[in-house]
N, C-alpha and C positions, 0 to 999 in steps of 0.2 A: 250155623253159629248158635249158641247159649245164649237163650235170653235172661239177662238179667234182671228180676223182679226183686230187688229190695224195694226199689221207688213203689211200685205200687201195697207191695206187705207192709211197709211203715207207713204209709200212708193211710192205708185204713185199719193199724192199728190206732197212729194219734186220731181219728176222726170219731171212734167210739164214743158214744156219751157224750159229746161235746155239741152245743148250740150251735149251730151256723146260721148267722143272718139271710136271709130272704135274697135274691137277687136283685138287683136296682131294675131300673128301667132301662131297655136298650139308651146306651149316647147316642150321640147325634153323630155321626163319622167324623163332622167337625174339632168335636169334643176331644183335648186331651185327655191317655190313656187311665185309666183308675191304676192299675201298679205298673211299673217300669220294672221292668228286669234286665238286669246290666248281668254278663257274664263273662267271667274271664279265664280261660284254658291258657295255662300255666306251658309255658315253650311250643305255643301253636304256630309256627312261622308261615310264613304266607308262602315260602316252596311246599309245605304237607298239604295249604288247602292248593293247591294248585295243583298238585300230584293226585290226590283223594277224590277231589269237587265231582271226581265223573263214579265214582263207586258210593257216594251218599245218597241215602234214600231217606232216611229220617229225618231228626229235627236241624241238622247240617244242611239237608237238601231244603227245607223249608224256611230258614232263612235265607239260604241263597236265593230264594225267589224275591227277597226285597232288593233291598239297595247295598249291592255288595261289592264293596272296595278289596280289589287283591293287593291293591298297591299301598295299603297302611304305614305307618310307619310312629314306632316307638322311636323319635329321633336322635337323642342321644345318646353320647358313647357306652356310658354305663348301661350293661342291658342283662340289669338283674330284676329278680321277681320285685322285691320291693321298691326302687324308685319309678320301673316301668308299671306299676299297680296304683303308682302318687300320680302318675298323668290323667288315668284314665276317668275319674270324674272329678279332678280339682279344672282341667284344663289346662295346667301348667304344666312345663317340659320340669325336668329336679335343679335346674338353676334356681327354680322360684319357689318349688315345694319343698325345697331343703334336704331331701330325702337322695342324696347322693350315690349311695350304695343300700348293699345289706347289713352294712356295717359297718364304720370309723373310728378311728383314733379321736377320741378327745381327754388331753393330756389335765383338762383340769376338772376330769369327773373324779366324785367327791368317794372314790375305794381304790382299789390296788389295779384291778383291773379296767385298763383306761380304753380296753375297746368297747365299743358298742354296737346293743344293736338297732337299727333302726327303727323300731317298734317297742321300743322300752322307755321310761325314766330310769337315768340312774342315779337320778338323787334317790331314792326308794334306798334307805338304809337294809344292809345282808343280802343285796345283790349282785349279780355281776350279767357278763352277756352272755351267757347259758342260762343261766337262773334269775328271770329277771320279772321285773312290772311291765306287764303290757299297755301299752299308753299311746294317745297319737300326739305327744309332748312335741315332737320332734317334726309332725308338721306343720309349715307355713302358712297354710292357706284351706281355707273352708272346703267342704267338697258339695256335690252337688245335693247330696244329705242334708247338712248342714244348710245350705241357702231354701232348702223345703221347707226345711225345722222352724226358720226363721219367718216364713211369710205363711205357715199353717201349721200351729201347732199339731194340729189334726195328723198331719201326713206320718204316718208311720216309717221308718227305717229299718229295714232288718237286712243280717248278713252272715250264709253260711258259708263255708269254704275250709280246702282241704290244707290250710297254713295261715298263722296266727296274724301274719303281715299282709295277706291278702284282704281277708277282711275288714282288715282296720284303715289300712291302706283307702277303701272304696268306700268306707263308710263316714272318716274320721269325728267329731266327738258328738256327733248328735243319732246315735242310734239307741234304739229303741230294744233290741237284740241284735244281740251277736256271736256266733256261734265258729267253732275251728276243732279242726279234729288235732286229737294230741294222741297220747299212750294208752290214754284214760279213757277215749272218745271222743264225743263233739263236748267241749269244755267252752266258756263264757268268760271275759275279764269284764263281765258288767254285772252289776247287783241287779238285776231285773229278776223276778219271778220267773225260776224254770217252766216253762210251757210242759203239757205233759207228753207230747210229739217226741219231745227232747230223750228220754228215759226210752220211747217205745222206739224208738231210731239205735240210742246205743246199745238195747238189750238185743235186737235183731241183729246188727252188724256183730257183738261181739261173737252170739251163737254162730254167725258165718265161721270168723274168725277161727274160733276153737274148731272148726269143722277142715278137713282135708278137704282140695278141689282140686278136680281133675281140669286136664289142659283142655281149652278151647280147642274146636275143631273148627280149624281154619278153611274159609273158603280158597277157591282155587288162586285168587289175586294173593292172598298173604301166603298160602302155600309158594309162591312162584317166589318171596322174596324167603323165604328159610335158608337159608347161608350160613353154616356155621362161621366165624372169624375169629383167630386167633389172636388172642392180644397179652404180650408177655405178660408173666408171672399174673396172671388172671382167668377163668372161665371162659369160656367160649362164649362168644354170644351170636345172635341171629337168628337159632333156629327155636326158641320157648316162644311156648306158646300158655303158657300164667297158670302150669300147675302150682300146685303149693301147697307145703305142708300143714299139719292140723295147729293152732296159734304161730302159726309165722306173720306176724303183727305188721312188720317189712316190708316182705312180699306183699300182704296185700294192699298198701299203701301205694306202691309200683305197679298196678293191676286194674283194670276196668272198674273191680268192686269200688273201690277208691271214691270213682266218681258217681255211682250210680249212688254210694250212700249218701254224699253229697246232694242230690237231688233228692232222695229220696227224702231226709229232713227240710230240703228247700219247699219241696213240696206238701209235706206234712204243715210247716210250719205255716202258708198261706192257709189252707184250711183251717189251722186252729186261730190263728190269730184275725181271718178274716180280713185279707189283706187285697186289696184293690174293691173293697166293698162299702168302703165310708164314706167321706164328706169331699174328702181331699184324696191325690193321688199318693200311694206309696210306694216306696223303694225297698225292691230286693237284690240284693246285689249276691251272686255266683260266682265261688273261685273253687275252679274243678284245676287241678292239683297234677292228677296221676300222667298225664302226659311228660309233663317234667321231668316225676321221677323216673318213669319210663324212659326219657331221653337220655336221663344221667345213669340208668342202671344198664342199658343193651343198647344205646345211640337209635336216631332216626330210621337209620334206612331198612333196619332189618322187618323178622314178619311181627317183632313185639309192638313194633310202632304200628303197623299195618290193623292189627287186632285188637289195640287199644282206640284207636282212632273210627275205626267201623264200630264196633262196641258203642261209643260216646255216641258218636250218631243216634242212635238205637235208641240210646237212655235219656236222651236229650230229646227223639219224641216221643216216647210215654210220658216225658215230663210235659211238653207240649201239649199233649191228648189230654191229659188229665186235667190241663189246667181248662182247656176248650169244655171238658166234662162239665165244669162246675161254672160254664158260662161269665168266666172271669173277662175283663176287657183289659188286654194288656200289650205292651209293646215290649220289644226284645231289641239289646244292642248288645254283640258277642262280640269281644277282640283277645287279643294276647298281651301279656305283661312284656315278651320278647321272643326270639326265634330261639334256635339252637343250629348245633353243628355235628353233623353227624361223623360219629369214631372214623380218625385216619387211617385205622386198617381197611378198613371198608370202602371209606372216599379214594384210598390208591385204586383196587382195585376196579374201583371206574371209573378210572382214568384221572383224578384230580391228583397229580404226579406230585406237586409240592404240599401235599396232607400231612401232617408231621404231628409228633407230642414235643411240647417246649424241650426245650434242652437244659439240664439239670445245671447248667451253668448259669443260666439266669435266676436262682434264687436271691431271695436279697442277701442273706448272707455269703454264697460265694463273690458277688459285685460288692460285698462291703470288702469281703477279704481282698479283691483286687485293688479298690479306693486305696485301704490300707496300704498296702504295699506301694502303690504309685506315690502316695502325699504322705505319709508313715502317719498319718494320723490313728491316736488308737481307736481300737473298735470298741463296742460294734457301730455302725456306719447305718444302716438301715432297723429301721423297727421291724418287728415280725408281726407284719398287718398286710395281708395279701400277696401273693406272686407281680402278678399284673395289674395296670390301672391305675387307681391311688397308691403310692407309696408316702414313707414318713422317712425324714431322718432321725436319729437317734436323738432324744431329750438334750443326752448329755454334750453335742456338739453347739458352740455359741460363734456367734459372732463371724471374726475370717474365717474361724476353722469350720464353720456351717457352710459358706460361701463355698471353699474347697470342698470340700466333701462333696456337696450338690453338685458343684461343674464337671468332680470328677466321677461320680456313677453316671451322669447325664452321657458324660464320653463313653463309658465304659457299656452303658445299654444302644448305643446306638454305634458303635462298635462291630457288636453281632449280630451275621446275619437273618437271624429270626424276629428282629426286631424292625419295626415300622418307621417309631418314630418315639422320643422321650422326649417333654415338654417341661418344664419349671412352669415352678405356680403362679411365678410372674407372667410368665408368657401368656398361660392362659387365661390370666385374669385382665392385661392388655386386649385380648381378643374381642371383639365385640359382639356382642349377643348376636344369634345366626335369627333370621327368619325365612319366611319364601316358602317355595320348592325343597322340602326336605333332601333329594337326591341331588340335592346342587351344591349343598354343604360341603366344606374342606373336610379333614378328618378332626383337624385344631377346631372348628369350627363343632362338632358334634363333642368333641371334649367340653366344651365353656358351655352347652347346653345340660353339661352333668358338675358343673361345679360352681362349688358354694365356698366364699372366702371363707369364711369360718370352720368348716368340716374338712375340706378338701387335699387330699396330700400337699407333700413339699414338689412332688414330681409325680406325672400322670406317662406309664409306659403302655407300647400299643403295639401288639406282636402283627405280625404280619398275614396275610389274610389264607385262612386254613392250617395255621396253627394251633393246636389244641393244647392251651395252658396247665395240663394234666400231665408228666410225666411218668412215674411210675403209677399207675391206675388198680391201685388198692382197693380202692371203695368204685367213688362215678369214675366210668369210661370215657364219657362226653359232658360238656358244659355247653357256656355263652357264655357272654358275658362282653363282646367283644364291639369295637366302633362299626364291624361289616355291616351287609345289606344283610348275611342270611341270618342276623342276630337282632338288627335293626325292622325288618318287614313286616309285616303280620296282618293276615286279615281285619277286617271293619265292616260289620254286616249291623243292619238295622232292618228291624222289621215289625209290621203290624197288617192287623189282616186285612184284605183288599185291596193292598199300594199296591202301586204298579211295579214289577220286578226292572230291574238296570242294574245291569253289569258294569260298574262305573270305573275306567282305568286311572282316573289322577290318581298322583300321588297327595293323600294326607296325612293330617299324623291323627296319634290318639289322645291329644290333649285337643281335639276337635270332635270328640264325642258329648263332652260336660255338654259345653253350649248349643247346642245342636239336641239334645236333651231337654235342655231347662227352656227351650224355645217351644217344645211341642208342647209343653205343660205349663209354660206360660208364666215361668221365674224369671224375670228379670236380671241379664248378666250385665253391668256397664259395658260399655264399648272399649275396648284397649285394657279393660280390668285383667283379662287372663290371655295367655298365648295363642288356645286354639280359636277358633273359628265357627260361628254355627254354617254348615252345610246347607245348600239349597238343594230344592226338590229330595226330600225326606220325610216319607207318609205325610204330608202335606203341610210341613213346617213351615211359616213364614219366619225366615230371618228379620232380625231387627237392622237399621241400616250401621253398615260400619265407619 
């Protein structure tokens, strides 16, 4: 396989000329970590590391030697990048962080366009949800940033990552930098002085960029999964292996590079900033991206996922190595924003017999057309804000005729048989918060863990399990997004050097990371303050009592 070196050529281009502080004193093992590095791979589901865990040798295989949870869980329904990135250091499931989706209806934002996205204001006059202020207005609750920020000024926050809701998401309003790659490059919604890392990261990445790359040479394991599969009025996918043309900006967004530039600035950026080498500990927080796209551009099971996934490994330790290079003391917590579901041509063919793409019937405007016609109420009946999940009804229905309308798509989604289960927002908001055992949950029950009275549709629909909410497959072949396990799961690894390795099978979730975090380093969570949980036996964490 190609080794990818941007991490290290950006790396020591930002390092030129730049002062770098003395090394501290060895800590005491005791001693919490000087920088925390939180990482998060964007649709990692806990079936790839389960499938993978035995072909990592790099920075995958090295944190699997700490405390690695296969059994994670992103626990509720919604299981998009954004509200499953609000768990991961608030400690709150998105009942509490507000961040319900990627996006909602809010019927009294102040332009024309009333949906949003969840990482915007849209008071910000001459916006909308494509063009918008990036802001963490929109969450509820401090992150594990913030409660740093708060008890050491000192403690720096920084956050790179390959999507603008990742990093904001994991950093929310007390960072220090913050970094996401756009069209432009790694772009900032913060007035902080550009680092000069910044410039020698996106002048290297764009020279890729502009550059033709020939396809990976797959070892025998992702050679074994090359499978062409056919998927109507679409491309074939299975057997790419990440050639791509000279400026194809796309492509390489969907591509190993993806992630490696991500590191490569994650890492440039500790050296210049000097980051786990002050007073107090700081936070970097990692959102590697290109898996996602990868999942949504050629699905899981093929050899693209195969070769992005070994790749990361790879670059994940040269990141590791380098950081050991410069004698940094640091600890590493990696999970996933959510799973994914790999394309139904594919899953038939091994056997998953009820693998399907939704059935074009279930848009919301054919079910408003049928409302219509049962109750003659006029249309339209459904807002155009999502296929599945949150839905809205139309502004213009009040009162009985709301009433009607609701019970009859409620009837009409649950009807057909692609469909799970359609819930009213009363229902859900009746339901009482879930705790426990993640895997014990109803499926009602991991809904009301993703809804928020004020955001949340009029009706919450939940297709049936191996359903893929993509019917004609234009653009992504594969998503998530859905109440399942293989949507819901994701690995949970923490690591620092000398614990003891355990392979830990409970199930927890990832709003059990913050507190279990802020316990090594010695932040102070109230008891009952947040959902998750701090973990015992974790590099040598003492939990506070609950």
């Amino acid at each position: 396989m190609r080794n990818l070196i941007v991490a290290a050529a950006a790396a020591l281009l930002a390092s030129q000329s730049l002062a770098i502080p003395p090394l501290p004193p060895p800590p005491s093992p005791a001693a919490p970590p000087k920088l925390l590095i939180v990482v998060s791979v964007d649709q990692f589901s806990a079936d790839l590391w389960d499938e993978y865990r035995p072909q990592f040798t790099g920075g995958l295989a090295r944190l699997a030697s700490g405390a690695a949870f296969h059994n994670g869980y992103q626990s509720h329904a919604t299981t998009e990048t954004c509200p499953g990135h609000s768990t991961i250091l608030t400690g709150d499931r998105p009942a509490r962080t507000g961040i319900i989706s990627n996006g909602w209806a809010n019927w009294n934002a102040p332009r024309a366009d009333k949906l949003v996205y969840c990482g915007e204001d849209e008071s910000v006059p001459g916006t909308d949800s494509d063009h918008y202020k990036l802001s963490p207005a929109h969450l509820r609750v401090p992150t594990l940033g913030d409660l740093m920020k708060q008890r050491s000024a000192a403690s720096r926050v920084v956050a790179v990552a390959g999507k603008d809701r990742s990093a904001l998401m994991m950093t929310g309003r007390s960072a220090n930098q913050r970094w996401y790659w756009s069209d432009k490059g790694f772009v900032s919604d913060l007035a902080a002085t550009s680092p000069k890392s910044v410039a020698a990261v996106n002048s290297a990445v764009a020279r890729i960029i502009a550059a033709p790359t020939p396809a990976l040479a797959p070892p025998d394991f992702c050679a074994g999964k090359a499978q062409p599969i056919a998927i109507p009025d679409h491309a074939p996918v299975g057997a790419g292996a990440f050639a791509r043309a000279a400026g194809d900006a796309k492509a390489f967004r969907a591509s190993p590079q993806a992630d490696a530039s991500v590191l490569a600035l994650s890492a440039a950026l500790v050296r210049e900033l000097g980051l786990g080498r002050g007073a107090s500990t700081d936070l970097l927080t990692v959102g590697l991206s290109a898996t996602d796209y990868v999942g949504h551009t050629y699905g899981t099971g093929g050899q693209e996922m195969c070769l992005q996934l070994l790749e990361l490994d790879r670059d994940l330790g040269d990141f590791f190595a380098r950081l050991d290079g410069w004698g940094i003391d640091y600890a590493v917590a990696l999970t996933a924003d959510h799973g994914g579901l790999d394309i139904p041509e594919r899953a038939r063919l091994h056997g998953v017999a009820d693998a399907a793409r939704i059935d074009p019937a279930l848009t919301p405007r054919t079910i408003g057309d049928v409302v219509t016609k049962e109750t003659g109420l006029q249309g339209p009946i459904l807002a155009d804000v999502g296929v599945t999940g949150d839905l809205y009804l139309d502004r213009h229905l009040q009162g009985r005729d709301r009433d009607r309308a609701l019970a009859a798509a409620i009837a009409a989604y649950k009807r057909h048989p692609q469909v799970f289960a359609a819930y009213s927002k009363d229902e859900i908001a009746r339901t009482p918060l879930p705790a426990g055992d993640p895997t014990r949950w109803s499926v009602i029950e991991r809904v009301r863990a993703s809804f928020d009275p004020e955001r949340s549709g009029d009706l919450y629909v939940v297709l049936k399990p191996n359903i893929t909410p993509i019917g004609h497959a234009t653009g992504s072949v594969a998503t998530h997004g859905s109440p399942w396990n293989y949507d819901r799961r994701v690995p949970i690894l923490f690591w620092r050097p000398h614990m003891p390795a355990a392979a830990r099978e409970e199930a927890i979730e990832t709003a059990d990371i913050m507190p279990t975090l802020a316990a090594m380093i010695g932040v102070p969570v109230a008891a009952g303050s947040v959902d998750g949980h701090c973990l015992e036996g974790i590099a040598g964490v003492a939990c506070p009592p609950r």
